[in-house]
C-alpha angles and dihedrals in degrees: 000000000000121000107253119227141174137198137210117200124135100194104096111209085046089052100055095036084060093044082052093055091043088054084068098053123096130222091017130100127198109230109184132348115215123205091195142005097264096056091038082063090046091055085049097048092052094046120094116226094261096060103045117121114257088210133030118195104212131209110208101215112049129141121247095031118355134229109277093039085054085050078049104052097028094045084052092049101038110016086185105074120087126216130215109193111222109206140154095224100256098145130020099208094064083064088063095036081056092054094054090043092060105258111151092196151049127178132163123249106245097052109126137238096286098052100053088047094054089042080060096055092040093067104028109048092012099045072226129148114224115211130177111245098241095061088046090065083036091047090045089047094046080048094057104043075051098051119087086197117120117149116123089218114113113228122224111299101212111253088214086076109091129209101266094041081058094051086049090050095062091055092047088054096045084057096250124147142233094266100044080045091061088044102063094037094046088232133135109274083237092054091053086050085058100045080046089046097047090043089054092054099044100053092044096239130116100199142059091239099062090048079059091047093047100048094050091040092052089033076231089144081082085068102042 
């Protein structure tokens, strides 16, 4: 049985090129496409539980109710559904409102077929968070303009975390995925879901954007 998804975007012409690059996509089923948060929560509302998308991808600037108030309401109402924000990278500071709305993902608009597919791997079989790698950097920058944390000290790098799990870690903070993963480590792309996997666990953290978090909090990027 396919993965249903849905997807809210009001602009037109980027709604339809998306549909275009999920039609390519195997295994998966649109189930409804939005052109604004309040329609996106209609469809939702008329939806059975059965039928309900596993996966939104959410545009930030729509008319009606905009992107980050529809993660609000929809996240309260069906925990459940993740959401991949969909942006084009205007302003800096909707990415962290995002984060704080409960969005697991962020990719850019213009990312092709592949990368959307492997974003929705990543958080459906991995519990991961895809990220292009562009709002990563971005993501790691707006941390640390938040963070009141200064100190030049490094804080305790876990010594659970292997070598390799550590090579794997650069890559996850620099918003590659698990292919391009594979790709520089000359590993199987399965063998990096399972480094990713393991990382996540042992860190305690179930999204790209804590193991950001994590290693600028920690400065542990000196040690990366």
């Amino acid at each position: 049985m396919p993965t249903l998804i849905a997807i809210a975007e009001d602009n037109a012409v980027n709604r339809n090129t998306f549909l275009q690059k999920l039609a390519l996509l195997e295994d998966y089923k649109l189930i409804f496409a939005a052109k604004d948060g309040a329609q996106c929560l209609e469809y939702l509302k008329g939806l059975p539980p059965n039928r309900l998308p596993k996966v939104i991808f959410m545009d930030l600037e729509m008319p009606n109710l905009g992107g980050i108030q529809t993660i609000q309401i929809a996240k309260a109402l069906h925990p459940e559904i993740q959401f991949i924000v969909l942006t084009v990278f205007d302003d800096e500071e909707k990415i962290f409102e995002a984060i704080k709305a409960g969005a697991t993902g962020y990719l850019l608009k213009h990312e092709p077929a592949s990368v959307i597919k492997e974003s929705l791997i990543d958080i459906l079989e991995n519990q991961g968070a895809p990220m292009s790698p562009a709002i990563a950097r971005k993501t790691l920058l707006l941390l640390s303009k938040k963070s009141n944390y200064e100190s030049e000290e490094v804080g305790e790098f876990p010594e659970i975390i292997s070598h390799r799990e550590n090579e794997v870690l650069q890559h996850i903070i620099l918003g590659r995925d698990a292919k391009r993963i594979s790709n520089e480590l000359k590993i199987s792309v399965e063998t990096v879901r399972k480094h990713i996997a393991h990382i996540y666990s042992k860190l305690h953290v179930s999204s790209k954007a804590e193991v950001i978090s994590l290693a600028h909090k920690n400065n542990w990027l000196k040690e990366l």
